[in-house]
C-alpha positions in Angstrom: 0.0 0.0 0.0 1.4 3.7 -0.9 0.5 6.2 1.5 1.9 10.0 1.6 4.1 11.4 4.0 3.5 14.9 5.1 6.1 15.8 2.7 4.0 14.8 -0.1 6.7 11.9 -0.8 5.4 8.2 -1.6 5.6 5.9 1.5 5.4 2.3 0.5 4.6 -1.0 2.3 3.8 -4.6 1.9 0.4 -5.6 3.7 -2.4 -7.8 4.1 -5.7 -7.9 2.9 -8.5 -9.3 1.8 -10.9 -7.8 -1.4 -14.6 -8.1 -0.2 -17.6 -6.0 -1.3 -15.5 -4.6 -3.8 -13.5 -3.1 -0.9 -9.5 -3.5 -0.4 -9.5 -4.3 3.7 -6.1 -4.2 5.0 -4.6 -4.5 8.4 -1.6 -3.9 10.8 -0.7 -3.2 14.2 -0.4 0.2 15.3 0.8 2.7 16.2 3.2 3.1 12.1 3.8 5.5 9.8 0.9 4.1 7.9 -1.6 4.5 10.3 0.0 8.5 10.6 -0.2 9.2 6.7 -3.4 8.1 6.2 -4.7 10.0 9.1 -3.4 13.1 7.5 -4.5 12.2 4.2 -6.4 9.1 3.2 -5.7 8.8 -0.3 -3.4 5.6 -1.3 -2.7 3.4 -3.9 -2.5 -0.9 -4.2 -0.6 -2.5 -6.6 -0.7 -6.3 -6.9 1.3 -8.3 -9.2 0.7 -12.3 -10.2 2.9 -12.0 -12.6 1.1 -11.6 -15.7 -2.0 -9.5 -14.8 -0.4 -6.4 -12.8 -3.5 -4.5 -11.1 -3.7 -1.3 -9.4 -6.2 0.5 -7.3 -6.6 3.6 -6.0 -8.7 5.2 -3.0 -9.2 6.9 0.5 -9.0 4.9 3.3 -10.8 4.7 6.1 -9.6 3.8 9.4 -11.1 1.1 11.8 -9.9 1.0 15.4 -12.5 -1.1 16.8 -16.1 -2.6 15.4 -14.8 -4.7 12.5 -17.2 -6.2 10.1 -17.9 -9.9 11.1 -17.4 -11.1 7.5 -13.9 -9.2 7.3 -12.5 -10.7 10.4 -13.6 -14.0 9.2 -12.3 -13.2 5.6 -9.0 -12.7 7.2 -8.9 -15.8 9.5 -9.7 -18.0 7.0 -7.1 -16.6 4.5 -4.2 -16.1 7.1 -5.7 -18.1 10.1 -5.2 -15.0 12.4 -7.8 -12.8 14.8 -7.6 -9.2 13.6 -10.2 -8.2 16.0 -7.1 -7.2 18.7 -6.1 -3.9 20.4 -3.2 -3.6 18.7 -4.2 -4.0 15.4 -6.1 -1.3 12.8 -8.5 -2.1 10.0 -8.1 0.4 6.5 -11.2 0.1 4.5 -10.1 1.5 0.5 -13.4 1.4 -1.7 -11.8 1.7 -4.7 -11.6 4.6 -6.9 -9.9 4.1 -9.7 -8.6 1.0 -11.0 -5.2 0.9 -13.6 -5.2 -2.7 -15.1 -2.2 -3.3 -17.3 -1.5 0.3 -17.1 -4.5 1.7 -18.5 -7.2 3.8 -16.6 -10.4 2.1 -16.0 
């Protein structure tokens, strides 16, 4: 996920997510310079890559400290077999706004 410092410069980090409702849902533990950025301004970029279809998405995220959707949790713990619903971890929700497939704007 690319967030932006409050320089304006790209900050850029691997994460893990899940794609449901045609929402990206990402999470890490807090507190991180993520977390900070999109605070300050939610606009970020995905980019994932299988190797021949290369797909990127852009959005504004919005944070989740607590509540997480039930289906979301679940996603998660079924793809990575972990409980995100902890006090140490933080929820992004990114409805997509634009999608770049193979480069070009869709």
């Amino acid at each position: 996920m690319c967030t932006l410092r409050p320089d304006g410069s790209p900050h850029v980090t691997p994460v893990w997510f899940v794609h449901l409702h045609d929402t990206w849902w990402i999470c890490s533990e807090r507190p991180n310079a993520k977390l900070r950025n999109v605070s300050a301004d939610p606009r970020v970029s995905l980019h994932l890559e299988d190797g021949d279809h290369p797909v990127v998405a852009e959005g504004r995220a919005i944070v989740h400290r607590t509540g997480y959707p039930v289906d979301v949790v679940s996603a998660f713990r079924v793809k990575y077999g972990w409980d995100i619903d902890t006090p140490e971890s933080v929820l992004y929700e990114v409805p997509v706004t634009k999608w770049l497939l193979s480069g070009e704007a869709q």
